[in-house]
Structure formats: C-alpha cells, structure tokens
Legacy VTK file of the C-alpha trace (Angstrom):
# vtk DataFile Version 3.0
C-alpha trace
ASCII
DATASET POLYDATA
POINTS 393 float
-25.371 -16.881 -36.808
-22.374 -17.629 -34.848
-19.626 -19.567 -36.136
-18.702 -22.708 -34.217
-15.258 -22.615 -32.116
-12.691 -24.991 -33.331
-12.695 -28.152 -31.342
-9.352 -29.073 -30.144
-7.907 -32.300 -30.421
-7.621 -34.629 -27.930
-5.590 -37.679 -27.346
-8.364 -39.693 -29.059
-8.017 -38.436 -32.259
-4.595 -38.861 -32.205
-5.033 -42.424 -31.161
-7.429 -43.246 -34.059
-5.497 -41.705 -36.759
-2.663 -43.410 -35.708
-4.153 -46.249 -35.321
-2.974 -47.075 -31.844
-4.401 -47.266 -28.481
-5.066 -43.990 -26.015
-2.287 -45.079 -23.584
0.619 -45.596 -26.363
-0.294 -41.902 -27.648
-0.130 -40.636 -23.585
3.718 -43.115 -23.200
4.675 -41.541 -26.452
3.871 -37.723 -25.744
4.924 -37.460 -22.372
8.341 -39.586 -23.546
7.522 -42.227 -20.991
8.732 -46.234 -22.546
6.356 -48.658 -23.499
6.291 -47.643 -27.032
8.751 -48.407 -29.840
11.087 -45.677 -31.512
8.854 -45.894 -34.326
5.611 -46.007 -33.329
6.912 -43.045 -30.794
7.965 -40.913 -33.785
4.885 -41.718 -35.731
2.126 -40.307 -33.409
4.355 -37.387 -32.422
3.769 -36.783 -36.286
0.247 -37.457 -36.279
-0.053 -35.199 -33.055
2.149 -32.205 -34.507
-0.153 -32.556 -38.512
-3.516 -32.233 -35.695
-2.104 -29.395 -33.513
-2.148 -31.090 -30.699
-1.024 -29.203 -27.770
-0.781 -30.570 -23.978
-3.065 -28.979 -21.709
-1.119 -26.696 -18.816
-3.662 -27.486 -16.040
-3.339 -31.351 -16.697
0.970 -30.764 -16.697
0.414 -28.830 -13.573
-1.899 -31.086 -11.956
0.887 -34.365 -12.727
3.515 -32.318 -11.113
4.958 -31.430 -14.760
6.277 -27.659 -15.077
3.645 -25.579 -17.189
6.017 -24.171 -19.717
5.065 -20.514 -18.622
7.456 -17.594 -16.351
6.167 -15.036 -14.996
6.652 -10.908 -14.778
5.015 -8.442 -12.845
5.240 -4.492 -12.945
4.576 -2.579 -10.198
4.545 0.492 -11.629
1.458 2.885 -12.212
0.206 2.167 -15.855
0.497 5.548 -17.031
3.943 6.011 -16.748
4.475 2.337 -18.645
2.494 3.315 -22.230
5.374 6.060 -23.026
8.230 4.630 -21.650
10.777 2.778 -24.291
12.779 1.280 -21.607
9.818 -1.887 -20.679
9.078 -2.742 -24.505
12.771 -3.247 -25.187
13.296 -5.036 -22.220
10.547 -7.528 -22.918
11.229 -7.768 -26.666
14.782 -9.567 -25.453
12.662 -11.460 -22.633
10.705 -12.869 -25.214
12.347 -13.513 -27.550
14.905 -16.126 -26.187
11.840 -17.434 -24.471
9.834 -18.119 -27.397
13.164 -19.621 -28.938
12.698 -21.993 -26.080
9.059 -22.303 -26.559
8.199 -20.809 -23.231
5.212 -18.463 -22.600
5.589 -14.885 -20.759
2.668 -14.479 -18.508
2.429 -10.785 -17.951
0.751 -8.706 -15.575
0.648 -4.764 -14.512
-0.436 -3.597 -10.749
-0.381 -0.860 -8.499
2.209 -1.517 -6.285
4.368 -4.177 -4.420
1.422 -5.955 -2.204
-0.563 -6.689 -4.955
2.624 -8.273 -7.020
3.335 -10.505 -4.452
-0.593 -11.296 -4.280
-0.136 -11.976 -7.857
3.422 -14.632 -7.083
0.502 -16.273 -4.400
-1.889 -16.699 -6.875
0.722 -18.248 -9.600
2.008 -20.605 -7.061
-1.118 -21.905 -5.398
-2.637 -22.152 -9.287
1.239 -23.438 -10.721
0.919 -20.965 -13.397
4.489 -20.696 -13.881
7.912 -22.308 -13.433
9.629 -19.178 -12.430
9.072 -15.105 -12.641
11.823 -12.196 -13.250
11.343 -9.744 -10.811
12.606 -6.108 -12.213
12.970 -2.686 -9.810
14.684 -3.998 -6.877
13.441 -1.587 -3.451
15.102 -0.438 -0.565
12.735 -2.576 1.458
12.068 -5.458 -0.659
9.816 -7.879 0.606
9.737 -10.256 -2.392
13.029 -12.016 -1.889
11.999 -13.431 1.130
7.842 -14.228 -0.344
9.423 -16.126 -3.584
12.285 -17.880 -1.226
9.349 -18.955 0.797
7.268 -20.308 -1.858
9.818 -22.283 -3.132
9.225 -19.755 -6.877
12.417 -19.772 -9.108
13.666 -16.191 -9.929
15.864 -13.708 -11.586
16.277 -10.013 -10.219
16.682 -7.730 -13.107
18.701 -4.718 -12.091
20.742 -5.809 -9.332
23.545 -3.088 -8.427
26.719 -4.131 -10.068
30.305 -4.139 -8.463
32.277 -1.390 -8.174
33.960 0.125 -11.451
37.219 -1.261 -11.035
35.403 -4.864 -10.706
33.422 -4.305 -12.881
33.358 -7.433 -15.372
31.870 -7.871 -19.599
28.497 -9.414 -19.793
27.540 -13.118 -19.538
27.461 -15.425 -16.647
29.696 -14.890 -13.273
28.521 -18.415 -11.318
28.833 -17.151 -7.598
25.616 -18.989 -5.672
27.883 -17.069 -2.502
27.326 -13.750 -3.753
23.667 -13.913 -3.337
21.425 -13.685 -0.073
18.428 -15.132 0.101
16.783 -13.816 3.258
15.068 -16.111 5.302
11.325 -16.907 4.720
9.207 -14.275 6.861
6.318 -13.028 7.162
5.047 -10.034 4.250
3.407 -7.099 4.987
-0.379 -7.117 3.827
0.372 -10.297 2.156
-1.847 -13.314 4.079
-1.837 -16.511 2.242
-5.802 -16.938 3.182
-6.466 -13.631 2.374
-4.504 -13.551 -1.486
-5.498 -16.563 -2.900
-7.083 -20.278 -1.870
-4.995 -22.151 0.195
-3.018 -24.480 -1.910
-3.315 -28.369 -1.117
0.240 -28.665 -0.181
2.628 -25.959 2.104
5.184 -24.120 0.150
8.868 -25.379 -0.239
11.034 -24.063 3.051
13.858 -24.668 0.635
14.686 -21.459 -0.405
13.813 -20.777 -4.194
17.063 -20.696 -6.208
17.935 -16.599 -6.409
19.907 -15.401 -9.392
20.101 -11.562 -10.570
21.462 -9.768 -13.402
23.200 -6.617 -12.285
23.558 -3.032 -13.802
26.119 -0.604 -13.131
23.969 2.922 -12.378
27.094 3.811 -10.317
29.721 3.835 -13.125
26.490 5.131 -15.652
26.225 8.616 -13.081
30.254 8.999 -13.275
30.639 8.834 -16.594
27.838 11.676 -16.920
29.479 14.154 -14.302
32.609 13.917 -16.080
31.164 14.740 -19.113
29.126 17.763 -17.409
32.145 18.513 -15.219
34.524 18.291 -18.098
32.369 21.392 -19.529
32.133 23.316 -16.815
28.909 22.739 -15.282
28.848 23.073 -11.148
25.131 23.664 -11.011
23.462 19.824 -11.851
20.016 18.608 -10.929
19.166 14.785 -11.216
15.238 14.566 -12.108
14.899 11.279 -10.838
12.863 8.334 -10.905
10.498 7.048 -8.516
12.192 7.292 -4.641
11.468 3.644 -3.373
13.117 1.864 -6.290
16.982 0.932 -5.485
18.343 2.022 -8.657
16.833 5.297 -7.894
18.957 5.693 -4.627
22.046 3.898 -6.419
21.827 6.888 -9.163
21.742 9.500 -6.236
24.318 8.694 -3.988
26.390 8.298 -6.937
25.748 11.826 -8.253
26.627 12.478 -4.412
29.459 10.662 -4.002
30.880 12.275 -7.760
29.708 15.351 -6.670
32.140 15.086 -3.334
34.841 13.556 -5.262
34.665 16.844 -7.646
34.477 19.347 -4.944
31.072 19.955 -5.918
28.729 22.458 -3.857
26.475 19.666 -2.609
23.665 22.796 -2.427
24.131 22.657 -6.261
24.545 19.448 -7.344
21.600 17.431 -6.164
18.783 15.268 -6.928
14.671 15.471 -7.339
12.152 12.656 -7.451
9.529 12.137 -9.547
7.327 9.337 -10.513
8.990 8.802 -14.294
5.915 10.308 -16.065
6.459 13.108 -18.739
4.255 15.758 -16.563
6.194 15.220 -13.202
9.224 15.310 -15.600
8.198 18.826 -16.948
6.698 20.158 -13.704
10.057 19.474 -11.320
11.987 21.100 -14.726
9.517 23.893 -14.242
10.508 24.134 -10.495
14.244 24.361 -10.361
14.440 26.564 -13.760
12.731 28.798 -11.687
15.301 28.894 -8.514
17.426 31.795 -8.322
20.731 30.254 -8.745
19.101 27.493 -11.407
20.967 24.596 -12.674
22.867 24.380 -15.985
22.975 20.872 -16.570
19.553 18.568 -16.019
19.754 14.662 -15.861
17.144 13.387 -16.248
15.890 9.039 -15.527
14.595 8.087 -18.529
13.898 9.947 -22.016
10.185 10.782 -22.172
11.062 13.353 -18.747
14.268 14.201 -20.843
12.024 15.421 -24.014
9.358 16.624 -22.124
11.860 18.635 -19.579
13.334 20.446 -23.051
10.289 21.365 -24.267
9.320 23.640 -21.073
13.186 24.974 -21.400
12.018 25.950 -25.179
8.894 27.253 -23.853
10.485 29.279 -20.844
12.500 30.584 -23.823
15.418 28.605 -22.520
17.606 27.369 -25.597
19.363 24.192 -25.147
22.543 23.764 -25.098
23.435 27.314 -24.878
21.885 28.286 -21.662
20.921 24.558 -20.360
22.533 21.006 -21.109
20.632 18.018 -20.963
20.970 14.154 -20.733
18.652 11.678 -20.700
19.519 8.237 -18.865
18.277 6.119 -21.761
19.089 6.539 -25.562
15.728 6.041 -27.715
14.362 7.285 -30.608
12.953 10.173 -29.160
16.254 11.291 -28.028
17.420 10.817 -31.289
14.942 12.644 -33.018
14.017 15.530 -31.079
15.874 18.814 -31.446
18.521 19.044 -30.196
19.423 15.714 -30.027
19.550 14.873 -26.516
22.828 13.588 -25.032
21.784 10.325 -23.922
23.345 7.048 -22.344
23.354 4.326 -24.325
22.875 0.239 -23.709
21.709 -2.647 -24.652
18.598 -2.861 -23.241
16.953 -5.881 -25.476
20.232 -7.547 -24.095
19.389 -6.957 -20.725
16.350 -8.930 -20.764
17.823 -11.587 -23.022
20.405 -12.214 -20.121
17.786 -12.569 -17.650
15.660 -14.764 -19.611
18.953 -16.960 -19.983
19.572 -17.362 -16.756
15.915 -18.010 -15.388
16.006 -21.083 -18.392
19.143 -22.257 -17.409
17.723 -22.185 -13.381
14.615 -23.949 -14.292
16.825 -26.423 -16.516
18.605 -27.125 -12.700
21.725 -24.725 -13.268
22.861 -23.041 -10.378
21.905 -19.864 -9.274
24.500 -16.860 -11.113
25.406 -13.442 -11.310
25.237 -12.082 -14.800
26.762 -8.436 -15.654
24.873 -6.448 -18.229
26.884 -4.529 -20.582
27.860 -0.973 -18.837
26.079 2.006 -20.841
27.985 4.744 -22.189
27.395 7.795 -22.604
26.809 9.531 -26.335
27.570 12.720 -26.613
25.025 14.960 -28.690
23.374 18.241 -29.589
21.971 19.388 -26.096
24.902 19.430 -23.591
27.391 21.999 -24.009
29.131 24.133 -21.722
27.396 26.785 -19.548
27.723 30.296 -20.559
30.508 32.343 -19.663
28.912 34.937 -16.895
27.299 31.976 -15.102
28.204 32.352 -11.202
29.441 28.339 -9.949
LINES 1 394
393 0 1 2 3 4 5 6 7 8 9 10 11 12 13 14 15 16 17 18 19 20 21 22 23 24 25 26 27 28 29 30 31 32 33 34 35 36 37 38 39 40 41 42 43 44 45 46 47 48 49 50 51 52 53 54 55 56 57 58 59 60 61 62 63 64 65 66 67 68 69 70 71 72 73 74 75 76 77 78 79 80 81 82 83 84 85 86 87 88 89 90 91 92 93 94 95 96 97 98 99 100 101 102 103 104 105 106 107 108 109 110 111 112 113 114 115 116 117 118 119 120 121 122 123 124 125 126 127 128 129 130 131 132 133 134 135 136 137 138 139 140 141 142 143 144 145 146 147 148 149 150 151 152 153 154 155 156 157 158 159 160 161 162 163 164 165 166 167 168 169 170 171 172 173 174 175 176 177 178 179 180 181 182 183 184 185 186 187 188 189 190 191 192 193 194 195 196 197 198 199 200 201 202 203 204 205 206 207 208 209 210 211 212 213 214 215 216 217 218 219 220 221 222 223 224 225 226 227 228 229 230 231 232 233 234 235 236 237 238 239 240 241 242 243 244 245 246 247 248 249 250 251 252 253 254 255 256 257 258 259 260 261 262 263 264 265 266 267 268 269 270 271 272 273 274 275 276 277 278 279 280 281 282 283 284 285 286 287 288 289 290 291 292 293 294 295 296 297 298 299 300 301 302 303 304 305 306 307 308 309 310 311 312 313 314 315 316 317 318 319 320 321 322 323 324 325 326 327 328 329 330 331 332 333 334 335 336 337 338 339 340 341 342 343 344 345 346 347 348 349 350 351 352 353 354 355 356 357 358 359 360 361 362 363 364 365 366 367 368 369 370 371 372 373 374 375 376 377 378 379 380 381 382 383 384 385 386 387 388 389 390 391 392
C-alpha cells in the first residue's frame, strides 16, 4: 500500500496555531507592517517549528526574486563524469550559496543554442535571479542574449590582465572594464520557438555583467620556463576543446613564449581535442609517433594528462626519462599516479566561491566587478625532467 506524501503546510495552519488571522501570518512572513514586533516574531516561530517554506512560483508570480541562480554546461556529458575541475568548481559555488540560503539550479546540454534556450526558458518561467556562465567562446553569443533579457550574470573564466598587472584575488570594482554588447539577435535562438512567450518584453536595460578572470597567459609561461629551463625545444600542447576562449588564450600563449624563447614554432605547437581521456590518449598516440616527436607534453586538464602517460608506458616510453609531462590542473590523480605528474596548481573551490560572491553581491544591487582568481603555479614533480642527452632540438 502506498504511503501518503507529507502534506505541506500552508499559511492556514500557521494562522490557527498561532492563533491569528491568514493576513497577519502573510504581513508577518513577507516582512510587510501591520503586525506588531511580537506577534511578527511569534508566527515566524510557529512557521519555522511547521516547516513552512514560501512557495517559488507564488514569489515569482508577486514580482519577488525566487531565491534560485542558475548554471549551465555546455559541454558533452562524457567528458564532465571524469573531470575534477567542474565538481570543485561547484563545491565552492555552492557552498557560499547555501551559506546564503540560495538554490543552484543546474543543468547539462549539448552545446551553446540549447544553453541559451535553457536562459529563455528560466526567464520567461523566473526560475532564477541570476546564472554564472563558465567557458567564455570566441564567438559568444550569450553576452548579448542575457544583456537582452535583462538576466544578472557572472562570467567565470574571463582572461586576466597581463602579468605585470596582474592583481591578488578579491574584488577590482571597474563597471568600465566590462562590455556589454548590445542586445541582438542569436543564432538559432527564436523567443517563439524556445519557450512560451512571456507576458511582459524583456528588460532593454542591459543585465548587470560582472566576470571573474583567470590568468591562462601567465599559467602557459610559467610552464615553458620550467620545460625550457630543462632543455626541452620539442613541446606539444594537447589542448582542450578549440571554440572555448581559454583554449585559444593557452595557445597563443605557448606561441607567443615559444617566440619569445626562440622556439622552432614547427616544434613547439598545439593540438585540440575535446578534453576526454580517449582523444587525450589518441592525439598522445599521434605525435609520439612523428619522426622528430616531442619531449615535453602539456596537456588541459589531468584525466588527458594520466591517460596520455599511460600510452607513453604502453609505447614503452618511460616518463620522465624519455618524455616530460604536465597536466594543467593538480588533482588527485596527478598526485597519485606514477610518476607523479607535474601539475599546476590553484584554487579551484575558490574560483567558484568568488563567482558566487559576486553574483550575491549583484543580485543584492552591488555594482557590476572584476574579480582576479588566484594565479596557479606550477608544482614541480616526478614526470618532467630534462630530455635525454642525444635528442636533436
């Protein structure tokens, strides 16, 4: 036989156990006057012993905010179950959101249109005060879709300033340093065809931007003077996927260190791959095999960094004596596999604590900021080493 659900309680029962009328309880929860300090305090009590909990739709209905923000991946899903990078970024999301007692609605899709069919969706339904968008693009078309609909946001992963600007992390309040392009038109996103028309049009104020930025740039130097500082001239990047800006931040820094190095740029170059262990350990597979192959692999994240050393160890490759290799974020994985992989290290929970910050302190009507995240540095372990004598540069 199936057990009956719970009934929630309603502003009734709060009424009659406190003894008051329907319309003191609604003055006294939604901290409107018309009810004494303590008759106030006494059916918030009453309210809290019953579990009483204000219904979202109703708040978003009255024009109230719904206590909710909003993240979307756009990343294919299995590349997301391996990858450390996500979890610890959410873990720091959340929790400075639950200290604030605000939900994280979160939802995974294919690719950019259907994200900003999802921002649609949480607008027309007010789902959410505000979302954190993460991997920035080339050719971003969100910016312009959440300025549009009036949606509250934080990019995560903005590129930071150059090195010698470079500043600590925390808040750098500069509204001017951030464009909001104007509101136009997104490609194979129609408002009819996304969601039901909402009753009202969207804001043409633009929605207040803020991002938090990360310094790939200065991340990529400090690994090519470690690899340089060995002796390594033949370096392949195995990066991430080739739409995503960090992506083409990390490359044209390896390019740009590369030049400043008197690099062969022949040698010292990138590869893209979509972050998933098998492209990781087929594009390993692929320039192993070259005739002049590399001696140092970098790879953009640590599940392609593992998975690249266990094809070296199968090719019969050992690492670090014939091959070095780094992995762009530090985990467990890189700590535990062996060698230890050289790995850059940062505060990734903090990354997503700084975001969540600064979409609260938005929503709360703070300016829009700039917020630097903590530069990563490089930890130097068991798998880089220099190349071996007879190699030809």
């Amino acid at each position: 036989m199936r057990q009956a659900m719970a009934r929630r309680p309603t502003i009734k029962d709060i009424a009659r156990r406190a003894g008051v009328s329907e319309s003191a309880v609604s003055f006294a929860l939604n901290d409107r006057p018309g009810v004494s300090k303590d008759t106030r305090a006494r059916i918030r009590r009453v309210a809290e012993e019953l579990g009483w909990q204000a219904n979202s739709a109703a708040r978003a209905l009255s024009g109230e905010r719904s206590g909710a923000v909003g993240l979307v991946l756009a990343r294919p899903a299995h590349t997301l179950g391996v990858e450390s990078f996500f979890l610890q970024l959410v873990s720091g999301i959340q929790e400075v959101l639950a200290a604030a007692r605000t939900a994280l609605l979160f939802q995974v899709v294919e690719d950019v249109d259907a994200e900003c069919a999802v921002y649609r969706r949480w607008w027309a339904e007010r789902r959410v005060d505000g979302v954190l968008v993460v991997d920035p693009r080339t050719r971003d078309p969100r910016p312009a879709l959440l300025a549009e609909l009036g949606l509250p946001a934080v990019t995560i992963g903005e590129p930071g300033p150059p090195a010698e600007h470079a500043k600590g992390p925390g808040p750098m309040r500069d509204p001017g340093s951030m464009s909001v392009p104007a509101p136009s038109p997104v490609p194979g996103s129609s408002p009819t065809a996304l969601s039901p028309a909402p009753s009202s049009a969207p804001s043409s104020a633009p929605s207040p931007v803020s991002s938090v930025r990360a310094d790939d740039a200065g991340a990529m130097a400090q690994v090519l003077d470690h690899l340089h500082g060995l002796g390594h001239r033949r370096i392949v990047h195995i990066a991430g996927l080739p739409g995503l800006a960090h992506t083409v931040r990390r490359m044209e820094s390896l390019r740009v260190e590369a030049a400043r190095r008197g690099l062969d740029p022949g040698h010292v170059r990138s590869v893209v791959t979509d972050y998933s262990d098998a492209e990781g350990a087929a594009a390993t597979r692929r320039v192993l095999a070259e005739p002049q192959a590399p001696t140092a692999l970098v790879y953009d994240n640590d599940v392609m960094a593992v998975a690249g050393s266990a094809v070296a160890a199968e090719l019969g490759i050992p690492v670090p004596d014939r091959l070095s290799i780094v992995a762009w974020d530090d985990s467990a994985l890189c700590r535990v596999t062996h060698p230890r992989l050289t790995a850059l290290v940062r505060d990734t929970a903090g990354f997503g604590r700084l975001a969540a910050e600064e979409l609260l302190s938005v929503l709360a009507g703070g300016p829009p900021g700039v917020r630097e995240s903590e530069r990563p540095r490089l930890e130097s372990r068991d798998s880089t080493a220099p190349p071996p004598a007879h190699t030809d540069s």
